[in-house]
Wavefront OBJ file of the C-alpha trace (Angstrom):
o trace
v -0.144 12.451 2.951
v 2.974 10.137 3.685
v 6.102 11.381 1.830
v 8.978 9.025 0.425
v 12.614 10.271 0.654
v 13.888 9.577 -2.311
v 18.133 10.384 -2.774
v 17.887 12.781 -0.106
v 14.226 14.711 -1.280
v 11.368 14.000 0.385
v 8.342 13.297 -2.369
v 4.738 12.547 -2.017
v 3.592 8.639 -1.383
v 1.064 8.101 -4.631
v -2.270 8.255 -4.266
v -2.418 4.525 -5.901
v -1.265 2.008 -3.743
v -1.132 0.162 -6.542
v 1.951 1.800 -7.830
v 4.800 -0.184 -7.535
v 8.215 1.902 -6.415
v 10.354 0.961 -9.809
v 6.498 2.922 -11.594
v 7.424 5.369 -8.949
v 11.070 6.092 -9.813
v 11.068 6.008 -13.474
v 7.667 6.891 -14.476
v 6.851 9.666 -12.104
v 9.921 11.139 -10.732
v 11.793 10.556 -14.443
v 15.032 8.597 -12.061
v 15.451 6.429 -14.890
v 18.829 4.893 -13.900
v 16.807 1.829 -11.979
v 15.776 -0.549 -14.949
v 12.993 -2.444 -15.866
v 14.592 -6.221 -16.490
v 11.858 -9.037 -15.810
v 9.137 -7.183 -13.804
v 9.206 -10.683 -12.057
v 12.047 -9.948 -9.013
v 14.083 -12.528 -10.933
v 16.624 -10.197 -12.499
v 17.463 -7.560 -10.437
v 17.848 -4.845 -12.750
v 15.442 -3.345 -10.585
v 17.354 -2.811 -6.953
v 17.680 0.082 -5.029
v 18.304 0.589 -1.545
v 15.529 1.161 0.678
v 16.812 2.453 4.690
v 20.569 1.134 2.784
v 18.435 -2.881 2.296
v 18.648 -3.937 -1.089
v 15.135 -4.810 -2.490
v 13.467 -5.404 -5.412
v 11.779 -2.044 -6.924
v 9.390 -3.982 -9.268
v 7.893 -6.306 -6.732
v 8.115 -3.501 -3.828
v 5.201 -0.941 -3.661
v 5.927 2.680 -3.496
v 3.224 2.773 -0.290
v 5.615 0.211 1.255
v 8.786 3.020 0.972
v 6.581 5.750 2.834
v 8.465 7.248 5.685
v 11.664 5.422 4.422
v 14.284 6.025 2.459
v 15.360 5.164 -1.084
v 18.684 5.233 -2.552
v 18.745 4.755 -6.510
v 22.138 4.695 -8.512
v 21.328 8.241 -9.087
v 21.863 8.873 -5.164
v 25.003 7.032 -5.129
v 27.277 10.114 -6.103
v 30.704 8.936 -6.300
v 30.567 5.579 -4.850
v 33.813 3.645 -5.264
v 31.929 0.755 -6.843
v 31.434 2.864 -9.800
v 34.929 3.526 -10.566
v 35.626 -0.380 -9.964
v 32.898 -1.225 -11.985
v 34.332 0.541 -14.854
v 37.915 -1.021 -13.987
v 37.947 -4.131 -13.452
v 35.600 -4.591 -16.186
v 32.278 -5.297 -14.633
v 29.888 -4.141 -17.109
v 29.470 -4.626 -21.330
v 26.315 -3.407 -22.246
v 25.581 -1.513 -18.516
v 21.962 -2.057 -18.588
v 22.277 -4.186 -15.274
v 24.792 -2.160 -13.680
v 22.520 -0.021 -11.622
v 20.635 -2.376 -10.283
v 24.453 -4.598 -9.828
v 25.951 -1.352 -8.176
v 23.054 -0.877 -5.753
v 23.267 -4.228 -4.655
v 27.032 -4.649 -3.966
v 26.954 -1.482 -2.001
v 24.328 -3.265 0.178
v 26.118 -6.460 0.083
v 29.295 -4.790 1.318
v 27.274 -3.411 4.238
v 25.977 -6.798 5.245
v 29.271 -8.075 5.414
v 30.533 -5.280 7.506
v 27.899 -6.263 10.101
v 28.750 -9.660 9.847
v 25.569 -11.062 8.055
v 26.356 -14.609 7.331
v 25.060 -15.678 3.676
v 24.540 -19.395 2.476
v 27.641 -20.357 1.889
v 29.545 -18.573 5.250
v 31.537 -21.179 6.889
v 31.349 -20.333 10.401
v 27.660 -18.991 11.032
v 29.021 -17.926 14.594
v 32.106 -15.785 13.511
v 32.381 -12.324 14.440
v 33.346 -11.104 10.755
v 32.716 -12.142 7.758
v 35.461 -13.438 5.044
v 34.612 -12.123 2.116
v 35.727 -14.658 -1.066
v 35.261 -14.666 -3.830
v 32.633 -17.863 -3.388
v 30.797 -15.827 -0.906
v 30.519 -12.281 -3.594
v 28.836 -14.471 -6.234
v 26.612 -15.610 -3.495
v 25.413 -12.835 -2.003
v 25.427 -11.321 -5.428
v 22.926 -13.959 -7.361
v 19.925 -12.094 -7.134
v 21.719 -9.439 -9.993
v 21.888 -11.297 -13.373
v 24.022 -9.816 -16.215
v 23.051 -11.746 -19.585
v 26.394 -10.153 -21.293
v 28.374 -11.966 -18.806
v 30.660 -9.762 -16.960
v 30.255 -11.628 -13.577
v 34.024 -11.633 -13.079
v 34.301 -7.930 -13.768
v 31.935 -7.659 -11.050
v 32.945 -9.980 -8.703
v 36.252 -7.966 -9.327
v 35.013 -4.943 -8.728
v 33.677 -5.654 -5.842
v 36.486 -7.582 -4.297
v 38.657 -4.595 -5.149
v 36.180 -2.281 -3.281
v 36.220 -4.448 -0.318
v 40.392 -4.816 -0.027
v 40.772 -0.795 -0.437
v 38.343 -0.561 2.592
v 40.369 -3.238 4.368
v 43.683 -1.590 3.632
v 41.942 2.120 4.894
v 40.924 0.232 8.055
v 44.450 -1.010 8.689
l 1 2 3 4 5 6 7 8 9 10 11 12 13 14 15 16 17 18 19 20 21 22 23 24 25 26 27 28 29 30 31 32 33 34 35 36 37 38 39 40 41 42 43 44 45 46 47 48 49 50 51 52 53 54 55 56 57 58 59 60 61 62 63 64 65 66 67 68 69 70 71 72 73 74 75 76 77 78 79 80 81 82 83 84 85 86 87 88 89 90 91 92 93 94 95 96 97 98 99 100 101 102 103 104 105 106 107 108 109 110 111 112 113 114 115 116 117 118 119 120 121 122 123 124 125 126 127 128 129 130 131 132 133 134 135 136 137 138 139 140 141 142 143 144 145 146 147 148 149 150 151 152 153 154 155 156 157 158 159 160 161 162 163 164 165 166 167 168
């Protein structure tokens, strides 16, 4: 039987392939801090990180994760987003700030590897400018109904100059 690693534990692959990974997480393994928004992939309450890709855990089945590995907010011990998140503001009621949190920390890593998005200006550049234009971007997957988009574009802005500075 395949196995899953899931924050670090390996687990057993379901017998039903039917079983979608966000059934997986919450259902079976009780990791309850990935939420259930649409059940569509049009929220993305749902996100986790699967080999540090951000994907959808509702529309994603668990069979599709064996031999990988999945990172839920629960994994992401300490992670500087958190503390941003919390100042600068970037979450009300915090149902969708799992799913928000798992999906800047992936976003970050794109831009670090200079992934262009949609709205990148210069396709061919070496690095990746991160604006604030290019966050809400890259972030529009991750809907918060309460409204604290700035708060998270904040956040993660903040997150993203700290590492700058560190690099420097």
């Amino acid at each position: 039987m395949e196995h899953i690693t899931i924050n670090g534990t390996d687990v057993a692959a379901p017998e039903d392939a039917r079983v979608s990974l966000l059934d997986l997480l919450r259902d079976q393994l009780h990791l309850t801090g990935t939420k259930v928004g649409c059940n569509q992939g049009a929220c993305g309450a749902c996100t986790v990180l699967v080999d540090g890709d951000r994907v959808l855990s509702c529309l994603t089945l668990a069979a599709q994760a064996a031999g990988r590995s999945v990172t839920t907010i629960e994994g992401l011990e300490s992670h500087p987003l958190q503390d941003a998140f919390v100042e600068r503001d970037g979450l009300q009621c915090g149902y969708c700030t799992p799913g928000q949190i798992c999906a800047a920390a992936a976003m970050l890593d794109e831009v670090r590897s200079g992934a262009p998005s949609y709205v990148t200006p210069d396709l061919g550049a070496e690095h990746v400018a991160l604006s604030r234009v290019e966050v809400r971007e890259r972030m529009s997957g991750n809907l918060c109904r309460c409204g604290a988009h700035n708060g998270i574009i904040d956040a993660i802005m903040h997150v993203a100059e700290s590492e700058k500075q560190e690099a420097a």
